[in-house]
KOLLOGU-455665 format. One line per 2 residues: number of its first residue (from 1); their letters; for each residue x negated, y negated, z of C-alpha. Coordinates in steps of 0.25 Angstrom, whole numbers, padded with zeros to 4 digits. Each point is the difference from the previous one (the first is absolute). Example, Ala and Ser with C-alpha at 12.3 -4.5 7.8 and 13.67 -1.06 7.14 Angstrom:
2
1 = AS = -0049:0018:0031; -0006:-0014:-0002
This chain:
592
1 = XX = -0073:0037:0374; 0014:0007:0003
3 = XX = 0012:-0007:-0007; 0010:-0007:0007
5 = XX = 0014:0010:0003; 0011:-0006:0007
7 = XX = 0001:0012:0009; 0004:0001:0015
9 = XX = -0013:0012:0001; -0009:0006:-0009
11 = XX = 0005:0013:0009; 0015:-0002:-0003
13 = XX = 0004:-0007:-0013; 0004:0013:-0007
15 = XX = 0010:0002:0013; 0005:-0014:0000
17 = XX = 0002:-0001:-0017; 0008:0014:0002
19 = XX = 0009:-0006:0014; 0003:-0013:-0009
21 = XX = 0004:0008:-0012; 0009:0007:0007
23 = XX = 0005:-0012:0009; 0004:-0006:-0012
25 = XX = 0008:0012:-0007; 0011:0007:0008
27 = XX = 0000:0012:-0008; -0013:0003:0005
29 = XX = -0005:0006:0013; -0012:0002:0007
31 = XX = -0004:0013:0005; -0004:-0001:0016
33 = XX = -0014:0003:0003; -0004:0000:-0014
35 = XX = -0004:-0010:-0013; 0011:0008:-0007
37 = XX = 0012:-0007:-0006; 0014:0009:-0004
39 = XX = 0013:-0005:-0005; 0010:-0004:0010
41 = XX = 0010:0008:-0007; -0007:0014:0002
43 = XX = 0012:0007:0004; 0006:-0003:-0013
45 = XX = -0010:0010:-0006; 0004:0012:0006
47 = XX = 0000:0010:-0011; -0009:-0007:-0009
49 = XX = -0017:-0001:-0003; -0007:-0011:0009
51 = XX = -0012:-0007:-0008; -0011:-0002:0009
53 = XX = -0012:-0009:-0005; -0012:-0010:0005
55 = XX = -0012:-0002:0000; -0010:-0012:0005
57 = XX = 0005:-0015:0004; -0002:-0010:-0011
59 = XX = 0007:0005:-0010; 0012:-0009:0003
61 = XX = 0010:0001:-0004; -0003:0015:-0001
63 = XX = 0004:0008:0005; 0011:-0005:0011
65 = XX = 0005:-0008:-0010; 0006:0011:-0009
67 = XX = 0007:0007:0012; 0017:0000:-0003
69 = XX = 0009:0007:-0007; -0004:0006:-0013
71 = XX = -0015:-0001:0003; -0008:0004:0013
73 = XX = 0006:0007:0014; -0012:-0007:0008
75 = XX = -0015:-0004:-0001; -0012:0003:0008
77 = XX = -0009:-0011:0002; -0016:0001:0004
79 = XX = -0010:-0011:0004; -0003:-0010:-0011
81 = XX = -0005:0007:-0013; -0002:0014:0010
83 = XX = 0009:0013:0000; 0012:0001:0010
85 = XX = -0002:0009:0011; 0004:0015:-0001
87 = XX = 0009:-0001:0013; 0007:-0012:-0006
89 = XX = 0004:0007:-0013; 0004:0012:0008
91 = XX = 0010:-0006:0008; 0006:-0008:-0010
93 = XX = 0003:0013:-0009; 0007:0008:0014
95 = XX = 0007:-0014:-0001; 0005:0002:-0011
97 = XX = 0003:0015:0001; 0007:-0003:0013
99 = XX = 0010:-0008:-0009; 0002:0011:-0007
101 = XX = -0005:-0001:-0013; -0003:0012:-0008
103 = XX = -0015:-0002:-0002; -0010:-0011:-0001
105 = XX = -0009:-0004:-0013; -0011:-0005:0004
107 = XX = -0007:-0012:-0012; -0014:-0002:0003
109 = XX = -0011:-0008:-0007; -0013:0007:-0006
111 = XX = -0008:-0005:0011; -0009:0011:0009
113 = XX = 0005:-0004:0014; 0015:-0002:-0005
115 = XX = 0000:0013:-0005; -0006:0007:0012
117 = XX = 0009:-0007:0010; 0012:0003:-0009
119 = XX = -0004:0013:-0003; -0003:0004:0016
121 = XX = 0014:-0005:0005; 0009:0007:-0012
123 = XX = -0010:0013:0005; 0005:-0002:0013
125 = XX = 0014:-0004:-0001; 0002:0013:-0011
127 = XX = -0006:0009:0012; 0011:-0006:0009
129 = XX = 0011:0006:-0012; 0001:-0016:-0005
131 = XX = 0000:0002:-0014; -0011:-0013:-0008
133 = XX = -0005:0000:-0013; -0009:-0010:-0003
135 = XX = -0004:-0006:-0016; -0014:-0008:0002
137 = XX = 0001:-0011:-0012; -0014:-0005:-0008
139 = XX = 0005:-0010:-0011; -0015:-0006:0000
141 = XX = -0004:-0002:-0015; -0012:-0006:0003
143 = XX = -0009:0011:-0001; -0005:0007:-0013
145 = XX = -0004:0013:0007; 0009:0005:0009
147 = XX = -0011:0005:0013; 0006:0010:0011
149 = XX = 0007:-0011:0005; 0010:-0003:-0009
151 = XX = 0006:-0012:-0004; 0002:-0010:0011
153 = XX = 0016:-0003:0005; 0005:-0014:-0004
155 = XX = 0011:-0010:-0003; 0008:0013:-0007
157 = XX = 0003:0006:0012; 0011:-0008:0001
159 = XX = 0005:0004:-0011; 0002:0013:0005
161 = XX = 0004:-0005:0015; 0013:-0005:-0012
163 = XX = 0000:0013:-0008; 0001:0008:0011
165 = XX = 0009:-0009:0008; 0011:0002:-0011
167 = XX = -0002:0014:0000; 0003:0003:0015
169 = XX = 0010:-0010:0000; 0009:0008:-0010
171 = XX = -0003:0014:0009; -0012:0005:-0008
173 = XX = -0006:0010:0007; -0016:0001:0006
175 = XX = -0005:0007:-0010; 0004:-0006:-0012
177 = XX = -0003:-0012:0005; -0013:0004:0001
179 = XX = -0001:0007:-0013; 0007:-0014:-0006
181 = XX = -0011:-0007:0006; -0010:0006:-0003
183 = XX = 0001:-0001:-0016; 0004:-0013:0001
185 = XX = -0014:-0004:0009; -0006:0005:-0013
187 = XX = 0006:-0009:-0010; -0004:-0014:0007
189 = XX = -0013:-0007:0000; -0005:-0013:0008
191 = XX = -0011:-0008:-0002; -0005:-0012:0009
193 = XX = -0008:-0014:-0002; -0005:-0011:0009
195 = XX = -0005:-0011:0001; -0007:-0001:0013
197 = XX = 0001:0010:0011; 0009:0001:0014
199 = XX = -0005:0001:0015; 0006:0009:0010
201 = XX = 0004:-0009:0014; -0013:-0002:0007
203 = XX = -0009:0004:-0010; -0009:-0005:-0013
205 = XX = 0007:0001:-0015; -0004:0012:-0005
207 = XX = -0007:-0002:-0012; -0007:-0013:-0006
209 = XX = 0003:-0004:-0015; -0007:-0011:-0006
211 = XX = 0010:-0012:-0007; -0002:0003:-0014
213 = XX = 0004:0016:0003; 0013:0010:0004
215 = XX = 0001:0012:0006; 0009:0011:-0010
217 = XX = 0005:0014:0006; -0002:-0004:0013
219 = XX = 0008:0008:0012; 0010:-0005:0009
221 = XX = -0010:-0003:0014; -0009:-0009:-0006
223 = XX = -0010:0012:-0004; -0007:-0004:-0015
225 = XX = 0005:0002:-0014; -0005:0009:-0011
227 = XX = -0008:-0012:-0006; -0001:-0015:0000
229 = XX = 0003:-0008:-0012; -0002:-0013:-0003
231 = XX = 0013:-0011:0002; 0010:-0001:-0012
233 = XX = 0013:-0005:-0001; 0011:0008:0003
235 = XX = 0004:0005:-0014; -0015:0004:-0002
237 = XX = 0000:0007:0016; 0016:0006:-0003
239 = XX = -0006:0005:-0013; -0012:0007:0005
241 = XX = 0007:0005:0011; 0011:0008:-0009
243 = XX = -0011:0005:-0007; -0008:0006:0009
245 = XX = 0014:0006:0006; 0004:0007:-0015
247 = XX = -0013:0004:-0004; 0001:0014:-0002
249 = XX = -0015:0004:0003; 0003:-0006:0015
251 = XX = 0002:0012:0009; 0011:-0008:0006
253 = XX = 0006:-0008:-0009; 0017:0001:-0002
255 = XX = 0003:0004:-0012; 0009:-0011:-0006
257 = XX = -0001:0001:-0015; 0010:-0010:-0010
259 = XX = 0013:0004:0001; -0001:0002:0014
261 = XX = 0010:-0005:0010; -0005:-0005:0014
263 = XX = 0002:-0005:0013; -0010:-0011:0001
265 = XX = -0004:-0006:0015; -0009:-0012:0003
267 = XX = -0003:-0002:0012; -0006:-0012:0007
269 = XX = -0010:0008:0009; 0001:-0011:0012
271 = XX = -0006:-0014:-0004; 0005:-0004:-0015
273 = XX = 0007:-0009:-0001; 0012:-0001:-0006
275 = XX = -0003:-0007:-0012; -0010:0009:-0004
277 = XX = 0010:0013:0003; 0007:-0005:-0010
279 = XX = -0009:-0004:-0011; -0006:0015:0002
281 = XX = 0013:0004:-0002; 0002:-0005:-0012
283 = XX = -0012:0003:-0006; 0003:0015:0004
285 = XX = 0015:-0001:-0007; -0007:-0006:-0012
287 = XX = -0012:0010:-0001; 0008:0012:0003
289 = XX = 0010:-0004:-0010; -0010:-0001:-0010
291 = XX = -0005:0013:0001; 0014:0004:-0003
293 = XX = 0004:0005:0015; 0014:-0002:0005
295 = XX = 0001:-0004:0014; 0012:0003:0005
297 = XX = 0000:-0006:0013; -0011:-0011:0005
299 = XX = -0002:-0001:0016; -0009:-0013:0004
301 = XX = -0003:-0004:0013; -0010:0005:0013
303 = XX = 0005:0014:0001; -0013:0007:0006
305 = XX = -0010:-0011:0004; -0015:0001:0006
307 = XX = 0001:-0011:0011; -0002:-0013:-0008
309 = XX = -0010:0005:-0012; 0003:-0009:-0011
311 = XX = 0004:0010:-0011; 0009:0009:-0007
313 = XX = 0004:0012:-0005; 0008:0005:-0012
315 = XX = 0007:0014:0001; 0006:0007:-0010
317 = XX = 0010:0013:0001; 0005:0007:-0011
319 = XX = 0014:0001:0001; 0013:0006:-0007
321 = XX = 0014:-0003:0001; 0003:0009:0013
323 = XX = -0013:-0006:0005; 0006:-0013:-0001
325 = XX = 0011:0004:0008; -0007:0002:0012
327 = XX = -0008:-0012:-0002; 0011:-0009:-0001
329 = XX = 0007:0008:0010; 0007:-0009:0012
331 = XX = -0008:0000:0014; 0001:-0011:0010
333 = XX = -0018:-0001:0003; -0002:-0015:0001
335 = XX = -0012:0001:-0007; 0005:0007:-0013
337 = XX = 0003:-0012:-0010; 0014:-0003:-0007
339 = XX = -0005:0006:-0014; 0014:-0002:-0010
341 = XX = 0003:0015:-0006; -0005:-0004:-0014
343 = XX = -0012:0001:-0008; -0009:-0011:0000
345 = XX = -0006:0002:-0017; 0009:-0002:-0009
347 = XX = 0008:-0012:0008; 0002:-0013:-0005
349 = XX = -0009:-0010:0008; 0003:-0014:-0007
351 = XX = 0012:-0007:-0001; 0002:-0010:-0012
353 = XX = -0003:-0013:0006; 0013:-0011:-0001
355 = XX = -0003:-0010:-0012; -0001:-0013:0007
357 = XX = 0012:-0009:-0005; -0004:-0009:-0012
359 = XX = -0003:-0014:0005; 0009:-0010:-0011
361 = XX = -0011:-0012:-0005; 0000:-0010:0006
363 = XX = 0006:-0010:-0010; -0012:-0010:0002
365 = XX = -0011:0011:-0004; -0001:-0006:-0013
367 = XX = 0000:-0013:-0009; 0006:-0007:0013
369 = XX = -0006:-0011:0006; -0003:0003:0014
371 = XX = -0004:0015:-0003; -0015:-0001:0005
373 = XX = -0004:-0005:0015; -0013:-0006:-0007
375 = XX = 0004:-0007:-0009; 0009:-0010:0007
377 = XX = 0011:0000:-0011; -0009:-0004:-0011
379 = XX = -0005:0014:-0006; 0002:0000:-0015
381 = XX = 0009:0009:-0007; -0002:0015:0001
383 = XX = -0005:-0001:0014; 0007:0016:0002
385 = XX = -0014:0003:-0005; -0008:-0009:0005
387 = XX = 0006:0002:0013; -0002:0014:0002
389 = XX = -0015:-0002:-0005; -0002:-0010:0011
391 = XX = 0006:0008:0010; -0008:0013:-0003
393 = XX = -0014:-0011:0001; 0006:-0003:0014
395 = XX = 0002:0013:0004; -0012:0006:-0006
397 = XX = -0007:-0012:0007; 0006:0005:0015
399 = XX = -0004:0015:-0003; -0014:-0005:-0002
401 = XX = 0000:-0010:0014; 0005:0012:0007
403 = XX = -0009:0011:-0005; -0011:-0010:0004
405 = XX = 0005:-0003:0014; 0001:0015:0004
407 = XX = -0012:0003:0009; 0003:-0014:0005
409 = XX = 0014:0003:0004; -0003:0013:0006
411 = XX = -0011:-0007:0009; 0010:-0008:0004
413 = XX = 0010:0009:0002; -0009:0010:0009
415 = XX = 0000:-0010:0012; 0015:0001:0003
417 = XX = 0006:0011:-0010; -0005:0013:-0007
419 = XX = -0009:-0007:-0009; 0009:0004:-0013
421 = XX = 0004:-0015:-0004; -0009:-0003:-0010
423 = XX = 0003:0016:-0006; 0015:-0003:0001
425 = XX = -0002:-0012:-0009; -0009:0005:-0009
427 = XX = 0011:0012:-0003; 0008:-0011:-0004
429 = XX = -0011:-0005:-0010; -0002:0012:-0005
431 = XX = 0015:0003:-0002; 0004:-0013:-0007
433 = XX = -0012:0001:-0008; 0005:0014:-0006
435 = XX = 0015:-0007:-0001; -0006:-0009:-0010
437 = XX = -0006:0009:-0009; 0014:0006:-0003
439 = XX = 0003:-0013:-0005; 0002:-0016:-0001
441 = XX = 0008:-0002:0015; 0013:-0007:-0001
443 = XX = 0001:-0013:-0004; 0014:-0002:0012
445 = XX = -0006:-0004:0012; 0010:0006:0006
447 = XX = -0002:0013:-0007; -0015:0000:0003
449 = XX = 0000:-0002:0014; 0012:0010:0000
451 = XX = -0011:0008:-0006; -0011:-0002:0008
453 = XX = 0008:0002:0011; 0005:0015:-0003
455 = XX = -0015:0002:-0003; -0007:-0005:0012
457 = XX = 0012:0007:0009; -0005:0014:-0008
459 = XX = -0017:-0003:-0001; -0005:-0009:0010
461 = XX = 0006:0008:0013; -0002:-0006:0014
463 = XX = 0007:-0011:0007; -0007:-0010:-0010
465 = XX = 0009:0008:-0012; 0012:0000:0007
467 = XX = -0001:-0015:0003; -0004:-0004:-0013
469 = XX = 0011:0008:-0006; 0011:-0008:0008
471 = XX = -0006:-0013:-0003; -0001:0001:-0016
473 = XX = 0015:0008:0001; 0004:-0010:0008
475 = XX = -0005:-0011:-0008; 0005:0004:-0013
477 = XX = 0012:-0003:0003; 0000:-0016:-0001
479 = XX = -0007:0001:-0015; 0011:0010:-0006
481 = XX = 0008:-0014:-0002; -0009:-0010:-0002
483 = XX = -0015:0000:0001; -0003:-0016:0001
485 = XX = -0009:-0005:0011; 0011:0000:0010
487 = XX = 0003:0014:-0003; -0014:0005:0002
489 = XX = -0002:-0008:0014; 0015:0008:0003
491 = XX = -0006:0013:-0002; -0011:-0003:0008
493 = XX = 0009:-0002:0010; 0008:0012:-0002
495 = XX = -0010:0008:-0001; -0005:-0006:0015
497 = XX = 0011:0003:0005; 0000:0013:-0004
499 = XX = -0012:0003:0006; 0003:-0006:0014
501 = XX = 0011:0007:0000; -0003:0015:-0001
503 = XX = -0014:-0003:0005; 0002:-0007:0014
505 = XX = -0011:-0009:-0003; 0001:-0016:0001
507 = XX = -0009:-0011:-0003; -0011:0001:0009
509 = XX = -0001:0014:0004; -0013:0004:-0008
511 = XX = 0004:0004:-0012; 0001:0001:-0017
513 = XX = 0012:-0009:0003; -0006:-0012:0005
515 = XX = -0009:-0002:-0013; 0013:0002:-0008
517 = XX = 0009:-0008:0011; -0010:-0013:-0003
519 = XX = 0000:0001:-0013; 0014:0000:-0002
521 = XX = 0001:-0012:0009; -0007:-0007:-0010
523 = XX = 0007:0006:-0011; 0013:-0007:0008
525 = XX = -0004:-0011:-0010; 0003:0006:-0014
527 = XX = 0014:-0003:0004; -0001:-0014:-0002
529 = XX = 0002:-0008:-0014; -0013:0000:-0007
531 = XX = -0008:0008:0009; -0015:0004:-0007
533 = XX = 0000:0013:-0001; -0015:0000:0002
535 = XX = -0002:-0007:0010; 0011:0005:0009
537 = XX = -0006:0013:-0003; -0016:-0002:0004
539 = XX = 0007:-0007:0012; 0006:0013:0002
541 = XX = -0012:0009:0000; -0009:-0009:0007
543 = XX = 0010:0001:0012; 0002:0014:-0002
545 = XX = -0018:0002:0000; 0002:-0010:0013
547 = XX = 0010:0011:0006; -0006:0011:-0001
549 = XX = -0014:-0005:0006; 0010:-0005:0011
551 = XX = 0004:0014:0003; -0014:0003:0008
553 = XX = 0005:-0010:0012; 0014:0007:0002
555 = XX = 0007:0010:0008; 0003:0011:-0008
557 = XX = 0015:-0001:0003; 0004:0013:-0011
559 = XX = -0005:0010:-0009; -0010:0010:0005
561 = XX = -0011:-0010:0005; 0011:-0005:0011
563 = XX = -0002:0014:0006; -0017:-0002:0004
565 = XX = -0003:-0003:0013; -0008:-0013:-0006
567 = XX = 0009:-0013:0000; -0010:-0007:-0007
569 = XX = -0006:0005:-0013; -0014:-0007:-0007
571 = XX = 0005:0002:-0016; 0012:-0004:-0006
573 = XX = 0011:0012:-0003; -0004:0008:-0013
575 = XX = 0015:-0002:-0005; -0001:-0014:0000
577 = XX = -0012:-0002:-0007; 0005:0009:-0010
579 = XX = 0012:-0009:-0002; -0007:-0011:-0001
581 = XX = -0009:0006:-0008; 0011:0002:-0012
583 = XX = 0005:-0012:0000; -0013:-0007:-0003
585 = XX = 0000:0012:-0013; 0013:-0007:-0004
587 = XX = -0005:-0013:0000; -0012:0003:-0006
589 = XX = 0005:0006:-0012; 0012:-0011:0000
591 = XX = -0011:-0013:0000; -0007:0006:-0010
């Protein structure tokens, strides 16, 4: 079965990507009659070398995307994954020779039919007295024997599409360019991984690999790699690939030692995502690093992709101070990324985190009377302790509802969200649970749900975090003065409030809120004189249970179930439940 492209023709997606390209960039043009692109500024280069380069379509943003000042003249561009046409790569060098450029370098990948069509157009354009050179580049370091082939041309190319721009940009002339080059060629390595293969428009993928299996040193146009290894994580897949790029008895490898100072590339080769880019990257800063290698400058991002393979490779480039000039030489190539001038190893990545203010105590956290919710002004003296005990049984007594409701949440969630509620909430467990192994939590109530609040907003993530977050910050407020009955049915009010809001959602709408917003209707109670607290409080939870049930008969009026096409849904909201859920924990733990 042939994978799903969005592509006006099979026959004309590599001339319609290069049109848009170029649509989009005024400093580009298009040459007529041909799939080759030049910068609109030719005339500008009168006196100076053109850069020619190209090769198959799918490499996006290679190799149009490095055209500008500093880097390339112009690009060739073939068919998907398929050599440009000799008569094409000849008329853009006369092209450029017309605008009176001095010479043309031509960079080629190690590919057999980009080398022969380079190679046959610089032929003919030196016999009509235009004067090419042409450097083939293999920076392949997946193979251990080198066959008559050499190593294959990858993401280091454009490497020397930069190397060579700054060169001809400052009035270097064609041959040492090409002898520049050439030694710097030698001293890069690339080395490439996936995770499943690509599919050129209108075709089949163009390797199978099982789930539990990834593909190392594989090529740029879906053909295999050297070997399959099994699935890792990517510090083990990072390490391994390091290792087979530095091993000295590899024919190919680069020969970075400690000590060595580099120009390290990753580059997403079409379909990663950006999450894992970047977790790759780091895992190649930290393994580097620990082998004692400088890297002077770190590039990330899709430089030289292979359609939408889900992969990438890590380049490095051993480079020296005047090296680095080039590479961190100006040029206008849209695809070239912003890189700061500096060297990555060596830099200080953390800042010291600001110490949070320190909260005074609240003048009724010990010895006073009305210190502890639960004991309804008649806890003996000493209740500091005995407080903070009974509030870590509570908690503790939460984590343990939540953990168990996980799987049930989830279920629930699955039918109108991403199916993460129960996971969300058990992060919070998890993370309370490790808060109270540092220590006895505070005996303020004001402090701990201050607390509780900066620890949820950090661990639990999601919607549900942030919500929670507000609430307890919100609710905190009422208990720094006072913390009798009233005070607590105040800060469930505040902490209502809060969450309506910042979160748009009101009574009725299908949400955490209506269990909490029923229960503190029957909280309204502890204001009155003599109020149980007891009794107001099962009042409370029952309500809240009642509440979230409700929730399968509405309209979900906000959060994400309000965006389903269902108006209707046949379970209660996850978030609901789970509210409902703490609240019978802390009247649990309270009654006995």
């Amino acid at each position: 079965m042939t994978s799903k492209k969005l592509v006006n023709s099979v026959a004309g997606c590599a001339d319609d990507a290069l049109a848009g390209l170029v649509a989009c960039n005024p400093n580009l043009q298009l040459l007529q009659g041909h799939r080759v692109a030049l910068r609109s500024d030719l005339d500008s280069l009168k006196g100076r070398v053109a850069l020619l380069s190209g090769g198959g379509s799918g490499h996006e943003p290679a190799h149009a995307g490095f055209i500008g000042k500093g880097m390339l003249t112009g690009v060739i561009a073939g068919a998907v994954f398929t050599s440009p046409a000799v008569g094409s790569i000849l008329a853009a060098i006369r092209a450029v020779a017309q605008a009176g450029t001095v010479g043309t370098l031509l960079i080629v990948k190690n590919y057999t039919g980009d080398r022969l069509n380079f190679g046959l157009a610089r032929e003919q354009a030196r016999a009509e007295g235009i004067p090419v050179e042409m450097v083939v580049i293999g920076d392949d370091s997946a193979f251990t024997v080198l066959k008559k082939a050499g190593r294959r041309g990858l993401c280091g190319t454009v490497l020397i599409h930069k190397v060579a721009g700054a060169l001809a940009e400052a009035g270097v002339g064609l041959e040492e360019i090409t002898k520049r080059v050439n030694v710097v060629a030698k001293a890069m390595g690339t080395l490439g991984v996936s995770l499943s293969s690509c599919s050129v428009p209108g075709s089949k993928p163009t390797f199978e690999l099982s789930a539990d299996e990834v593909e190392l040193g594989l090529g740029i146009h879906g053909e295999a790699g050297v070997r399959r290894i099994k699935m890792a994580t990517a510090d083990e897949i990072v390490k391994l690939m390091l290792d087979h790029m530095t091993d000295t008895t590899n024919a190919s490898h680069v020969p970075v030692q400690p000590g060595s100072s580099v120009v390290m590339m990753v580059n997403n080769l079409g379909g990663l995502s950006f999450l894992e880019l970047g977790i790759i990257a780091d895992a190649a800063v930290r393994s580097l690093e620990g082998r004692g290698v400088k890297i002077a400058r770190a590039l990330v991002g899709t430089f030289m992709s292979a359609l939408e393979m889900p992969g990438i490779s890590l380049t490095l480039l051993l480079v020296d101070e005047p090296l680095l000039k080039l590479i961190d030489a100006e040029t206008t190539a849209v695809a070239w990324p912003n890189v700061a001038a500096v060297s990555i190893t060596g830099r200080k990545r953390n800042r010291v985190a600001p110490a949070e203010p320190q909260e005074a105590l609240d003048s009724t956290a010990v010895g006073g009377t009305n210190s502890c919710l639960w004991g309804r002004d008649r806890l003996p003296k000493g209740c500091r302790g005995s407080a903070s005990k009974r509030m870590a049984l509570v908690l503790e007594r939460v984590c343990s509802t939540l953990l168990g409701l996980e799987e049930h949440l989830n279920a629930l969630d699955r039918a109108a969200g991403d199916g993460d509620c129960g996971t969300t909430h058990s992060r919070a467990a998890r993370a309370i649970r490790e808060w109270l192994k540092e220590g006895p939590p505070p005996a303020s109530p004001a402090q701990l749900l201050s607390k509780l609040s900066v620890l949820l907003l950090e661990k639990m993530g999601g919607s549900s975090g942030a919500l929670y977050g507000l609430f307890l910050t919100a609710a905190a407020q009422p208990l720094k003065v006072k913390t009798s009955l009233p005070a607590w049915s105040a800060a469930m009010d505040a902490g209502l409030e809060a969450m309506q809001k910042y979160g748009k959602a009101a009574p009725g709408d299908r949400t955490m809120l209506d269990s909490l917003w029923a229960a503190g209707q029957e909280l309204q109670a502890w204001k009155s004189p003599g109020a149980d607290l007891l009794q107001v409080l099962t009042k409370a939870v029952k309500s809240a249970e009642a509440a979230a049930e409700a929730t399968k008969n509405m309209e979900a009026g906000a959060g994400r179930a309000s965006y389903i096409s269902s108006a209707r849904l046949e379970q209660p909201d996850p978030g609901a439940v789970a509210a409902a859920a703490i609240l019978r924990a802390i009247l649990e733990v309270l009654q006995s």
